[in-house]
C-alpha positions as CSV (number, residue, x, y, z in Angstrom):
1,X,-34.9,0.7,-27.4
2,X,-31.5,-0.3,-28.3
3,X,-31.2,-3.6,-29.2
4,X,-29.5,-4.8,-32.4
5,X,-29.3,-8.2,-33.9
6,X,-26.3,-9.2,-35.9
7,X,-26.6,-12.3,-38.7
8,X,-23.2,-14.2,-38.8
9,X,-20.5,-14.3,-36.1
10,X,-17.6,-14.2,-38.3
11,X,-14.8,-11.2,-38.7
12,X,-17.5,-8.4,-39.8
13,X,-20.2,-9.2,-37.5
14,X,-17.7,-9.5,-34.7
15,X,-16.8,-5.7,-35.8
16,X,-20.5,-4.7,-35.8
17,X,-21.0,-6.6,-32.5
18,X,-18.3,-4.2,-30.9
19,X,-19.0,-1.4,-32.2
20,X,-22.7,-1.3,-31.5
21,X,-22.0,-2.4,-28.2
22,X,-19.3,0.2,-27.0
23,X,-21.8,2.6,-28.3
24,X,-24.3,1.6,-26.1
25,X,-25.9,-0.9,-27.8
26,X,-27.1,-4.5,-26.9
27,X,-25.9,-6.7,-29.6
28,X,-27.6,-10.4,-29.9
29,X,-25.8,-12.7,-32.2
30,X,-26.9,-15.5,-34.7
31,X,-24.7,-17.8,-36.7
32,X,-25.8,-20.7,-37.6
33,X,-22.3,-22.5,-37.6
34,X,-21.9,-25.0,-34.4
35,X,-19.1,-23.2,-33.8
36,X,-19.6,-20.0,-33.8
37,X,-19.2,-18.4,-30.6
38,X,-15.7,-20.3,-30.7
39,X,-14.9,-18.3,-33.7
40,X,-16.5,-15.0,-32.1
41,X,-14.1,-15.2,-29.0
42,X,-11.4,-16.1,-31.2
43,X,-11.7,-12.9,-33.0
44,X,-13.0,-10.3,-30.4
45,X,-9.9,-11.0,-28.3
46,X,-7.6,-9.7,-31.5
47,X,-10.3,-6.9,-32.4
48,X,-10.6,-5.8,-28.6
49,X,-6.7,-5.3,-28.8
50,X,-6.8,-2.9,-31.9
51,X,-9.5,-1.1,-30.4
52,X,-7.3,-0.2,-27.1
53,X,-4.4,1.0,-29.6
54,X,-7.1,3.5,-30.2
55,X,-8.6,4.4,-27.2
56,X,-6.3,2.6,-23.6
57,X,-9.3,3.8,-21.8
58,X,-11.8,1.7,-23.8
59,X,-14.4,-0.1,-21.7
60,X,-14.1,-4.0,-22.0
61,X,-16.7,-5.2,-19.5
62,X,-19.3,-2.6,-20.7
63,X,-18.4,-4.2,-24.1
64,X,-18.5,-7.8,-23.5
65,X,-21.6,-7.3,-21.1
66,X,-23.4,-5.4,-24.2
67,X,-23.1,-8.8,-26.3
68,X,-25.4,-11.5,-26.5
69,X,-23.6,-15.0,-28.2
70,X,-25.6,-18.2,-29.5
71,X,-28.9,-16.5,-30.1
72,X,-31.8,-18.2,-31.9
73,X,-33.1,-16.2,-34.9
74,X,-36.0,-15.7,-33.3
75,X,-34.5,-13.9,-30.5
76,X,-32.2,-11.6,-32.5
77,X,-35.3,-9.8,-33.9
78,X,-37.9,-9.9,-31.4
79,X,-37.6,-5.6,-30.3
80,X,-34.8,-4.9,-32.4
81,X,-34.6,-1.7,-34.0
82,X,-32.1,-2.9,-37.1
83,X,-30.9,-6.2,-38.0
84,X,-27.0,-6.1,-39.4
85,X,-27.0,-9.0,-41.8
86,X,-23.1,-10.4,-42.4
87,X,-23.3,-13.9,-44.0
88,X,-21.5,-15.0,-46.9
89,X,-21.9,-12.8,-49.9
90,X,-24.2,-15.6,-52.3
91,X,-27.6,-14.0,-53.2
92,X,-29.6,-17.0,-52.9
93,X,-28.4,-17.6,-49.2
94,X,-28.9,-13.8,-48.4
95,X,-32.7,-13.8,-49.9
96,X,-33.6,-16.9,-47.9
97,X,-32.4,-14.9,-45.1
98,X,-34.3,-12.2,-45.4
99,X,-37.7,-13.8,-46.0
100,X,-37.0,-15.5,-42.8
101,X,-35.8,-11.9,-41.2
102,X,-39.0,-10.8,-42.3
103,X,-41.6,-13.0,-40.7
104,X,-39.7,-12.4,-37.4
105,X,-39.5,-8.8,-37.2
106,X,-41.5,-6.0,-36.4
107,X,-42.8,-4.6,-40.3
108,X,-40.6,-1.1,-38.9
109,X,-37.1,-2.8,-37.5
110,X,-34.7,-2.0,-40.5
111,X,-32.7,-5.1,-42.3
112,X,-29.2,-3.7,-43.0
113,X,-27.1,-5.9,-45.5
114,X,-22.8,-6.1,-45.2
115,X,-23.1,-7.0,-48.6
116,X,-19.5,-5.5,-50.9
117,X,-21.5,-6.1,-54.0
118,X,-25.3,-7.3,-54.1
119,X,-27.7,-4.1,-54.3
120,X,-30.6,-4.5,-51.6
121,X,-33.1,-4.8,-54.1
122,X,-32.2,-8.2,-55.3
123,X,-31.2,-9.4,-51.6
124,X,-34.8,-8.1,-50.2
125,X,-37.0,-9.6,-53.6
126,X,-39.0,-12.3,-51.1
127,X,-39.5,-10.2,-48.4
128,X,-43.2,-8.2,-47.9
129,X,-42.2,-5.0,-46.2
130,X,-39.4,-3.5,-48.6
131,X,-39.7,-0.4,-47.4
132,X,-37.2,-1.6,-44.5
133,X,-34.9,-2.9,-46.5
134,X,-31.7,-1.1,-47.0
135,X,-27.1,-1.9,-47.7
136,X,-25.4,-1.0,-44.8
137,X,-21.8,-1.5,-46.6
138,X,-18.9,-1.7,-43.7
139,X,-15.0,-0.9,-44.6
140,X,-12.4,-3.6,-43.8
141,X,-11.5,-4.0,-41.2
142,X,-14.5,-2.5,-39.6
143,X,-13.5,-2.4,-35.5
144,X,-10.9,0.4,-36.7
145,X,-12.2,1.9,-39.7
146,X,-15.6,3.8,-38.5
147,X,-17.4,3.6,-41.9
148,X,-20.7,2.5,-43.4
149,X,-22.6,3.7,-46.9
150,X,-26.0,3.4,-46.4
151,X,-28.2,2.9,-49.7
152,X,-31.7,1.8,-50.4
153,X,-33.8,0.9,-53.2
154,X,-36.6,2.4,-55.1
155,X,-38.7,0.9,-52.2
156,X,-37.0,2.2,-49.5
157,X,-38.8,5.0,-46.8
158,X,-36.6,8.2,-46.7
159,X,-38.1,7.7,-42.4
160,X,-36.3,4.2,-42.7
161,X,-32.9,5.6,-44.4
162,X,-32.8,9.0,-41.5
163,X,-33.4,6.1,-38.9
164,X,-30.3,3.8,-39.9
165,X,-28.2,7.0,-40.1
166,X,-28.9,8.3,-37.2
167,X,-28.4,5.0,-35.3
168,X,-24.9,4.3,-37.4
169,X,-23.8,7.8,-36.4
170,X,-24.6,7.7,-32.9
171,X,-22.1,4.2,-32.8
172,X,-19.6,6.7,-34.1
173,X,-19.4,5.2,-37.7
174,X,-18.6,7.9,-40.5
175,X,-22.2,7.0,-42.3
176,X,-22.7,8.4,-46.0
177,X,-25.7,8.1,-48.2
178,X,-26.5,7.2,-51.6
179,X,-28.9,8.8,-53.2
180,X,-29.6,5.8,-55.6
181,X,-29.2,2.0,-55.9
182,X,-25.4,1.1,-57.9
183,X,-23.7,-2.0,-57.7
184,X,-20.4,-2.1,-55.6
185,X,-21.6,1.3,-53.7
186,X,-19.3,4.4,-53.5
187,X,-16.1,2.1,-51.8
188,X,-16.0,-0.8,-54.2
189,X,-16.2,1.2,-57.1
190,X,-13.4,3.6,-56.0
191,X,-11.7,1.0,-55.2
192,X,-12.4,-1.7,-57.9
193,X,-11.0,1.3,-60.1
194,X,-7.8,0.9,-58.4
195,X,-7.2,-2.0,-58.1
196,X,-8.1,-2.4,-62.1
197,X,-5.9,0.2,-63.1
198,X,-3.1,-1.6,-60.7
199,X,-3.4,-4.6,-62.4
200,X,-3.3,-3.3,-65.8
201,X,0.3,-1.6,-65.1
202,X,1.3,-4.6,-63.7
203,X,0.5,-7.0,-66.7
204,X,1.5,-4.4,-69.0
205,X,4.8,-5.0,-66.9
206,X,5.0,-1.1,-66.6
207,X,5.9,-1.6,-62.8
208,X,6.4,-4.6,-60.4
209,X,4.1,-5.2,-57.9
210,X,6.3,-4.2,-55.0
211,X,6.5,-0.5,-56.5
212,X,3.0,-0.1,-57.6
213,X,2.4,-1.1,-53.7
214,X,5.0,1.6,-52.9
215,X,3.3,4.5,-54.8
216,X,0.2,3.8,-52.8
217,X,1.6,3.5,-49.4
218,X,4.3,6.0,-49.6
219,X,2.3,8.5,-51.7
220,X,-1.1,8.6,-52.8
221,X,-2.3,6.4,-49.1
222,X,-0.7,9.3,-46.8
223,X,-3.1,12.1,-48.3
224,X,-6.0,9.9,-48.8
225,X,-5.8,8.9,-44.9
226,X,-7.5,12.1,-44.2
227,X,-8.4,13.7,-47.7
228,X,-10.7,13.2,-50.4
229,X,-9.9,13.3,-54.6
230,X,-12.2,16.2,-54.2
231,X,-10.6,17.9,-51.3
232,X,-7.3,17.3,-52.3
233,X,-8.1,18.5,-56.1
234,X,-9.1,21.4,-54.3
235,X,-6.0,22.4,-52.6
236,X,-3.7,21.2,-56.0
237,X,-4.4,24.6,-57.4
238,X,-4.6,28.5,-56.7
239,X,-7.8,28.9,-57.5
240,X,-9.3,26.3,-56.3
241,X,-11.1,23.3,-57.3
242,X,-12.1,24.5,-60.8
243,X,-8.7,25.6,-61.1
244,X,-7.0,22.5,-60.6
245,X,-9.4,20.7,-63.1
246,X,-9.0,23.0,-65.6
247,X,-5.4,22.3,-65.6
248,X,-5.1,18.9,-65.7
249,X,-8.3,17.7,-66.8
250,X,-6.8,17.0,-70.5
251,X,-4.4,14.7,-68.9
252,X,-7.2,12.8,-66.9
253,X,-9.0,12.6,-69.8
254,X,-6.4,11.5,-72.1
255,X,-5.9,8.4,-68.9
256,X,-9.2,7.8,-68.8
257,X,-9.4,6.6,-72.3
258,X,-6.1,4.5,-71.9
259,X,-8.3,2.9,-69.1
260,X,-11.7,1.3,-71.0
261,X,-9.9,-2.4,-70.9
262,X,-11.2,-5.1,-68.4
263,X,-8.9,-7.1,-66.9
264,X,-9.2,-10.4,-67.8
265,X,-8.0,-11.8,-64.2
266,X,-7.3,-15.2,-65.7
267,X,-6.1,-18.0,-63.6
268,X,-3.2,-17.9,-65.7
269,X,-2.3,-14.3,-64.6
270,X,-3.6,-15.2,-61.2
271,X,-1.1,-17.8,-60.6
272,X,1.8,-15.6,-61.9
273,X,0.3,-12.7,-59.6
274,X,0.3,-15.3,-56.3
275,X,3.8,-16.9,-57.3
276,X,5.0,-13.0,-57.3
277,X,2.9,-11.7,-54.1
278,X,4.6,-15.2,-51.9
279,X,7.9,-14.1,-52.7
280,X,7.7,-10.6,-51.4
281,X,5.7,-12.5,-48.1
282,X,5.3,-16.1,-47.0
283,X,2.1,-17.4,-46.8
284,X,2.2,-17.9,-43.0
285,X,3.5,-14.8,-42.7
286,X,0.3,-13.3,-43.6
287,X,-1.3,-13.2,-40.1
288,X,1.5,-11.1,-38.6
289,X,0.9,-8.7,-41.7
290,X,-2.1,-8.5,-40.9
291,X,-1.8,-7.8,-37.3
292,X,0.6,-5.1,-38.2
293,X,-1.9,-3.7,-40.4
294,X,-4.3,-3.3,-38.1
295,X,-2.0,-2.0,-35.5
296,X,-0.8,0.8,-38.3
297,X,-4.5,1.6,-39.0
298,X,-5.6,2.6,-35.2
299,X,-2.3,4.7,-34.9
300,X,-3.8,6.4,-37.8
301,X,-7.0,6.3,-36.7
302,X,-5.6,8.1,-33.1
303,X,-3.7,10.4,-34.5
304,X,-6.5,11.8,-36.4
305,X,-9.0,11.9,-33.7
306,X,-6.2,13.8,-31.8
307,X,-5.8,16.5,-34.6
308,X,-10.3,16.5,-35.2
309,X,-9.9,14.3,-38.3
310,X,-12.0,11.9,-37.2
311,X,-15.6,11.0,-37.2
């Protein structure tokens, strides 16, 4: 069997919808928005594109004939091995969700959540058979950035977690575990980190926006693209990993307690950090950036497969 139903036909169940499918996969899609497979052909068009940056040779028809639009619920689930859920990130909506998910499956297909933030334990409180029940946390954008952290809860079957694994790795997504339930997964909390600290140089008006943006792209982004703090903490010294930390762990440390202050994000701040971010880009110029982001990311993405950096 290798059928897999994807809730929600927007942006990141497009990006599941290809990926399972030029894996092999039959994807079936639900959305309950009238216009959904508008939106879906909208998208896959743009995400097909990025894809063949990657790979010329990529299979279109195998892709588009591996995808089922307009499904009922119903028909997403009946035989399929895991259910990718993808709706908007509101808890309430997600548990309603997967109550219904659960009358409709088998008690063994696995329900997979996108969700950036919600741990599966609160999504899955009103369904019967937790043990199934599991995050399945994509990157963004997903169709070029091959990567899903997998976490259950406390009810979760270790058979249930090996099963999603396997079936993410085998549609060539870089799939890592965690070992227990945390809010905001590995990604969002590595990031979020960022992204705080970012903000706190900036309204400290230690740097501008535009170089804070250059330290990351020019800099830190180029190692990270294919290196890990670890990894790369590793190679910073003689000796090795220890080695490095013993030499600058003081410093870290001394950083770490500058860092203990929550933003406060206020609309205030908000506004001044919108009025700053439109006059380094127009508005409407955001799609082409975009574009050309995605572009930049599966030129990455090739070059790495060519040198075995890849998944």
């Amino acid at each position: 069997m290798n059928k897999i139903g994807i809730c929600g036909a927007g942006l990141i169940g497009a990006s599941w919808a290809i990926g399972f499918s030029n894996a092999g996969y039959t994807s079936y899609v639900y959305d309950n928005n009238p216009n959904s497979v508008e939106n879906f052909n909208k998208y896959f068009d743009d995400l097909l594109q990025d894809l063949k940056t990657i790979d010329p040779n990529i299979n279109e028809d195998k892709i588009r004939n591996n995808i089922q639009l307009n499904c009922a619920l119903e028909q997403i689930c009946e035989d399929a091995i895991l259910i990718q859920e993808s709706v908007v990130e509101d808890l309430r909506v997600k548990q309603n969700l997967y109550k219904e998910l659960d009358r409709h499956t088998s008690k063994d297909t696995i329900l997979a959540s996108s969700s950036s933030y919600l741990v599966i334990s609160k999504i899955s409180e009103l369904v019967e058979y937790k043990h199934r029940c599991i995050n399945a946390h994509p990157a963004l954008p997903p169709h070029v950035v091959p990567f899903v952290e997998v976490a259950g809860s406390e009810y979760t079957s270790d058979e249930i977690i090996n099963k999603a694994l396997n079936i993410y790795k085998n549609a060539n997504y870089a799939a890592i575990l965690l070992k227990k339930e945390i809010e905001g997964f590995v990604l969002n909390r590595l990031q979020g980190a960022l992204l705080n600290e970012a903000v706190r140089l900036h309204e400290g008006s230690f740097a501008s926006m535009e170089d804070i943006d250059i330290a990351l792209k020019h800099a830190l982004g180029i190692r990270w693209a294919f290196m890990g703090p670890f990894e790369i903490m590793d190679l910073n010294a003689p000796e090795g990993i220890k080695d490095s930390f013993n030499r600058y762990r003081t410093g870290i440390q001394n950083l770490a307690k500058q860092q203990n202050t929550v933003p406060s994000y206020s609309d205030e701040y908000l506004n001044k950090l919108d009025k700053e971010q439109r006059q380094r880009l127009a508005f409407n110029d955001r799609t082409d950036r975009i574009e050309k982001r995605n572009k930049m990311i599966a030129l990455i993405r090739k070059l790495k497969i060519e040198l075995g950096e890849d998944v």
